[in-house]
C-alpha positions in Angstrom: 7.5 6.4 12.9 6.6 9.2 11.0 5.9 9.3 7.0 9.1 10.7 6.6 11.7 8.5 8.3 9.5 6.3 6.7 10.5 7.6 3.0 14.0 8.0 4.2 14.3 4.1 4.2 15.7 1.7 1.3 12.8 -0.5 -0.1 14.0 -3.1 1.8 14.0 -1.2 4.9 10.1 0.3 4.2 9.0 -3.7 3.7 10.5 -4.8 7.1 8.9 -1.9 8.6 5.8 -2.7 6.9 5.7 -6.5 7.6 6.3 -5.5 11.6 5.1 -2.6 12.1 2.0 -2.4 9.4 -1.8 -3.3 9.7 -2.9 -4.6 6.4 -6.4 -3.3 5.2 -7.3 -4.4 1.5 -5.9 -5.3 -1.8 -6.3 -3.7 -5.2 -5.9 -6.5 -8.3 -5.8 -5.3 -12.1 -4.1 -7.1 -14.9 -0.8 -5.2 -14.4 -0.3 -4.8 -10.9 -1.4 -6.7 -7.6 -1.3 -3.8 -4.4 -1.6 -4.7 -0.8 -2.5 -1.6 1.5 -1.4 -1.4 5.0 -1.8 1.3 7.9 1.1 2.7 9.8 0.7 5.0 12.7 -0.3 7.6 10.9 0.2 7.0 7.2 -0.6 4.4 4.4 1.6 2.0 2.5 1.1 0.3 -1.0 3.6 -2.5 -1.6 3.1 -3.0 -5.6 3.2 -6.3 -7.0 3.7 -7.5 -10.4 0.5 -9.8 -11.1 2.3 -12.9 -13.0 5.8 -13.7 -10.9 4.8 -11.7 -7.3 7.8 -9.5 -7.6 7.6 -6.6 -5.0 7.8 -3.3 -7.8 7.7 -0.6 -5.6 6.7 0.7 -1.5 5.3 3.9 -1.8 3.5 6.0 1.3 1.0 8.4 1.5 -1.2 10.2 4.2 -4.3 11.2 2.2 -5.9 11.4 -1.5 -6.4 10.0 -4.7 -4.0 7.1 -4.0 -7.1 6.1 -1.2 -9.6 6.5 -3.9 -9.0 3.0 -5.5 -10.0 0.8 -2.6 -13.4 2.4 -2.2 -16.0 0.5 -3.3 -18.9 1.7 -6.1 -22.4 1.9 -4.2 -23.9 3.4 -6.8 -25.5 0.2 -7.6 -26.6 -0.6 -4.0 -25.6 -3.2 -1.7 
């Protein structure tokens, strides 16, 4: 599947795709919004949770960027 047949799909579509298809890889947890990060093929998907009732907000996809920036780690304090 590529990135966009992906974004082609209803939400409900891009989660059943994601739950088969997708590799999760890490989470990303502030006070307003709980993210799960999968791999597919060749692209990423955030499924965007809200924090107190674990209601699905929003699936977005991306290949590359800032949207990756979030689930690197700070080093600059050392290990």
């Amino acid at each position: 599947m590529t990135l966009y047949e992906f974004n082609k799909l209803d939400m409900n579509a891009r989660m059943e795709v994601t739950n088969q298809k997708g590799v999760f890889l890490d989470n990303y947890i502030t006070d307003k919004e709980r993210i799960n990060l999968y791999a597919i093929d060749m692209f990423f998907v955030e499924v965007v949770y809200t924090p107190k009732k674990n209601f699905i907000l929003e699936v977005r996809s991306f290949k590359t960027g800032q949207s990756l920036d979030k689930y690197s780690k700070d080093f600059s304090d050392g290990f």
